[in-house]
Phi, psi and omega in degrees: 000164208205183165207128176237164185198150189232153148202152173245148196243132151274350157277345181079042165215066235247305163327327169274019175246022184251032154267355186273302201294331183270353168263341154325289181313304181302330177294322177314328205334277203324322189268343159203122213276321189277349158188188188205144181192137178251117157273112182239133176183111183024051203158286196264124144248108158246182213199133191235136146233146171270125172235115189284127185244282178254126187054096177273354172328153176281331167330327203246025173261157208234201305012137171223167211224155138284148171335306202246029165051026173283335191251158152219149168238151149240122178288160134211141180109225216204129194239098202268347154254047184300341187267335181263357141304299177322306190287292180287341157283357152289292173235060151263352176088037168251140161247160183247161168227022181211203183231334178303154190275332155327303167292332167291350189279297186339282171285033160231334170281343152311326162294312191228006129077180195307025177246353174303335167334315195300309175284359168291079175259139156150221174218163180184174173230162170179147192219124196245132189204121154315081199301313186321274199278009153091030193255155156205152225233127189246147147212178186208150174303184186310328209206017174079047197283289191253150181273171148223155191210102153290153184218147182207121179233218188304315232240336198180149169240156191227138188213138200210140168284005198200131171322292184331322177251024163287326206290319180311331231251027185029051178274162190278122159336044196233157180272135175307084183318306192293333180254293180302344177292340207281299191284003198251294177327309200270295207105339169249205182223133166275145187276151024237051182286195135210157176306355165246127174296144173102339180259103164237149211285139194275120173285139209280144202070028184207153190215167200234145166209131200251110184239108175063247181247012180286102174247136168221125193252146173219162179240152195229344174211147157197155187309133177283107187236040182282099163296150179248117166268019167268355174254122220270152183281019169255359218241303190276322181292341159256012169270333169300348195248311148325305162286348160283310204294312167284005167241356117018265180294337130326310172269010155277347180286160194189166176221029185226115190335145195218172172182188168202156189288148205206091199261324167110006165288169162326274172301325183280330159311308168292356170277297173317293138351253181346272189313347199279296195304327182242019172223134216254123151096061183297173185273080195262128200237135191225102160301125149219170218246070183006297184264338172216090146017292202282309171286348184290115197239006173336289191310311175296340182284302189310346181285296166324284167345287186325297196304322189247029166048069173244177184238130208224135180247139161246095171304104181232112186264137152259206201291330176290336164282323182305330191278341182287328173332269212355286185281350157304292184317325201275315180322329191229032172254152183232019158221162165298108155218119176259021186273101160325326171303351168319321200282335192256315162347305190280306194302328169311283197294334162322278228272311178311312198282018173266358187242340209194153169257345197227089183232180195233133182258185184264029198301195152079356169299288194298340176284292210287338197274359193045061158303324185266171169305318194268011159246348133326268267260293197282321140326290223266342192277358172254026172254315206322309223034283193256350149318324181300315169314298193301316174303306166295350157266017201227296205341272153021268158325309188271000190244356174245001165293144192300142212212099194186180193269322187291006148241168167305289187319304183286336187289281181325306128020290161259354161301328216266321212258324179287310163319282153351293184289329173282009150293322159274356158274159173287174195320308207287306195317326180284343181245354146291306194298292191301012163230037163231185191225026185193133175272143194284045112309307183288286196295358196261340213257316200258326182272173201256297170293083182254098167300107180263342143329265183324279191326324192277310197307300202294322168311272152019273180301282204310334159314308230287356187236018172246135153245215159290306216304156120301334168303319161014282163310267195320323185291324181297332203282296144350294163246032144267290197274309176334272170288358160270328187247299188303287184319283204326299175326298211290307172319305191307310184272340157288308204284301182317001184237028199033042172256160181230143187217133207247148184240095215283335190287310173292038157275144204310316184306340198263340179297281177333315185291315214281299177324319173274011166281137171283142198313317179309325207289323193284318207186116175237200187292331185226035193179107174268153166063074196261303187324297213289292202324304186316298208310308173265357169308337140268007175235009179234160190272149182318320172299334163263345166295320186256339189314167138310119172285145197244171162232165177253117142263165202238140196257082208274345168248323129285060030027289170287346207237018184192227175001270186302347213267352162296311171279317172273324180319327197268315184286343176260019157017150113294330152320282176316297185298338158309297206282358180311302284308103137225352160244201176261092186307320199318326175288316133340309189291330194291289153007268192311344188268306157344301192305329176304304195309159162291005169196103208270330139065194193277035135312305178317328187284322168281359179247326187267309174340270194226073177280278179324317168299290190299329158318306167303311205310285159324326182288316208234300220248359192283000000 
């Protein structure tokens, strides 16, 4: 994985960017560590850094030009079936001067022009400019693996793997309204917002083409999600388990020490299972949590490790190395993302890249497989029948009990209570409430500026594919959270240590296939991730086939009320939050009053939200 950033100049003067262009390349360096190199010529400028994977050679360092220089590409990602494009584009009478999988990209999209897309499984970001006809052609994969993010006015388009290196090219600085009403709901910002107006993130499946002062966006891909109810389910567990097993094996290649994250959940034990089987005394890395037990899942990694003779390292932090994460994690985000687990991620991707350049997780499970609580939770509630009854007469009950993530008790509580509430909603309201952390009350109360118009548009789109199906859910799922929070996460906080980490469950094939399965196949009253569990059941010991998914919370409420609490007094101000004006202090104070209190209930969440806004706030508009 790499890192890249362009600008196409439409005056034909691109030269006068390359002081732009070289500080770009320096905000990038962490994500490629290992060379750098800018290509400029009358339009176009691009600017690359490398973190060398395949053909570590200087031959495969990019910009990289074709033989006769009409073309250039800068890559970022991973193109795994790269070797059987090459053997046909060999004879066809194409040549290479390298090894890289980059140059097969080049030349097959010089061969087959924006339809090469097709043909492509692996994730990437990229951008190709055409000397001849002056065209350059941006894409970004099916699904939001790696990012891209652009900006475009009269004059010029600016395109980056990451904001931070659009901003040198001197665009004007403003916060995006619409994307913080967003982020305040989410914790992240969907795309295709960004935290700046005007800059916004390349939708995942779309690819962009800019010919002379001409830009045009397209879409190239979306999921097939027609289902086949003629097909039985011992027929799909076993075609699933053949294409996981080949696209496994596809992402081991490399020509840089490799391994995968090994959490002791499910999915990274079958990534591990798999990958085990074609590498011999593979490499395996597991976090566990000193001080909390209850998320520490190390024994289940060692177990797994044992079975499949990996050579397994366990990183075990405590709560002060996670909080030491911190001002790494906040330095080196260029949006507001308050999904805290960020923190124990970078603290993973840290420790791990002393060991391996390359490993591969289980992310994308839980999306195709209906893996999380809120999709139990969304089953049971057009299933319960008289469970439902009894949760909606508990209401009551459940709203003056004390409420919050740091104990068993109060967790359940507010699970109980969430559950509840979303049961009196229709389908769309009910997969809004369980997947934000704010009630449009709390946020209408707290921004000065509520565009409530713009918000209902924006609710509206992110909706717009939930129905009664359940395939619904996964799909929505598919395109919000998945490449806003999860992808995100895992790119930001892995790339900032220059590791790169490949995610085997989001092959093109297994996505496609998993979509045309009817729902039952996913998830009934006694089994979330019904498929994988099935699929795989003769090759993981019973205790991990069956565990219960756990998550990491980050212990965000002593923290904030001790450690952090110096750091949110001064960013949350009353002075500061005055002199801002985007919030409301008065609403901020309410928060802050809560956190104290016996039932803090999602303050802490609404306090790192925006610890995490203002931080950013001070860093870049301040």
């Amino acid at each position: 994985m790499c890192g890249i950033c362009g600008i196409y100049d439409f005056k034909n003067n691109a030269e006068k960017w390359s002081q732009a262009l070289n500080k770009s390349n320096l905000l990038l360096k962490k994500r490629g560590p290992n060379n750098s190199g800018t290509y400029i010529n009358n339009n176009i400028g691009l600017t690359h850094t490398r973190l060398s994977v395949i053909d570590t050679s200087e031959s495969a360092n990019q910009p990289l030009t074709d033989f006769i220089e009409q073309y250039a590409i800068v890559f970022n990602g991973e193109f795994y079936d790269y070797q059987i494009h090459r053997k046909k584009l060999e004879q066809k009478g194409y040549k290479f001067k390298s090894q890289s999988d980059t140059e097969v990209l080049l030349n097959l999209y010089i061969d087959k022009g924006e339809t090469f897309l097709n043909e492509i499984n692996g994730c990437f970001s990229l951008a190709i400019y055409n000397k001849k006809d002056e065209s350059l052609f941006i894409a970004r994969d099916r699904y939001g693996i790696k990012p891209l993010v652009y900006y475009a006015d009269n004059d010029k388009i600016i395109f980056a793997s990451e904001i931070k290196a659009i901003l040198p090219f001197g665009i004007t600085k403003s916060l995006n309204n619409e994307a913080l009403q967003l982020y305040l709901y989410f914790n992240y910002i969907p795309a295709p917002l960004t935290i700046f107006d005007k800059v916004n993130k390349l939708l995942p499946g779309h690819f962009i083409k800019v010919v002379k002062n001409k830009i045009e966006l397209k879409r190239y891909y979306c999921i097939n999600n027609q289902v086949n109810n003629d097909i039985k389910i011992d027929d799909a567990v076993g075609e699933f388990r053949n294409l996981l097993e080949n696209s496994v094996k596809r992402r081991l290649i490399s020509d840089v020490p490799l391994g995968t994250f090994l959490s002791g959940g499910i999915d990274s034990s079958i990534i591990t299972a798999i990958a085990s089987k074609h590498t011999t005394k593979l490499n395996t890395f597991s976090v566990g949590f000193k001080e909390d037990k209850f998320y520490d899942e190390t024994n289940s990694a060692q177990i797994i490790a044992n079975k499949f003779n990996t050579n397994h390292t366990v990183f075990s932090l405590s709560r002060n190395d996670l909080l030491n994460e911190v001002t790494n994690v906040l330095d080196y985000l260029d949006e507001p993302f308050a999904d805290s687990s960020a923190i124990a991620v970078s603290a993973l991707s840290r420790l791990t890249k002393q060991n391996v350049t390359v490993a591969l997780s289980g992310d994308g499970a839980d999306e195709l497989h209906a893996g999380y609580n809120k999709h139990y939770a969304h089953f049971i509630a057009l299933n319960g029948g008289v469970n439902n009854m009894f949760a909606k007469t508990s209401l009551p009950l459940l709203n003056i009990l004390p409420k919050s993530r740091n104990s068993s008790f109060s967790n359940k509580a507010r699970q109980a209570q969430r559950y509840a509430k979303g049961l009196i909603k229709n389908d769309k309201d009910r997969y809004w409430y369980w997947s934000t952390f704010a009630d449009e009350q709390y946020v209408n109360n707290l921004l000065i500026n509520n565009n409530l118009i713009d918000f209902s548009k924006n609710k509206s789109n992110i909706l717009k594919y939930i129905n009664s199906d359940f395939n619904s859910l996964l799909l929505t799922d598919m395109n919000l959270v998945l490449p806003n929070d999860m992808l995100f996460k895992v790119d930001m906080m892995s790339m900032m240590h220059g590791l790169e980490v490949r995610v085997p469950m989001l092959d093109h094939t297994i996505v496609d296939f998993i979509f045309t399965l009817p729902s039952s196949f996913k998830i009934d009253k006694l089994s979330r991730k019904k498929l994988l569990r099935l699929a795989f059941a003769d090759v993981l010991p019973t205790e991990i086939i069956n565990k219960p998914k756990h998550g990491f919370e980050v212990p965000l409420l002593p923290w904030l009320k001790n450690e952090l609490k110096p750091l949110m007094n001064d960013l949350l101000s009353e002075s500061s939050i005055n002199e801002q004006k985007i919030f409301n202090f008065s609403a901020i104070k309410i928060q802050k009053d809560m956190l104290h209190s016996v039932n803090p209930s999602e303050s802490p969440i609404h306090l790192w939200s925006l610890l995490v806004f203002q931080y950013w706030w001070n860093k870049y508009l301040n």
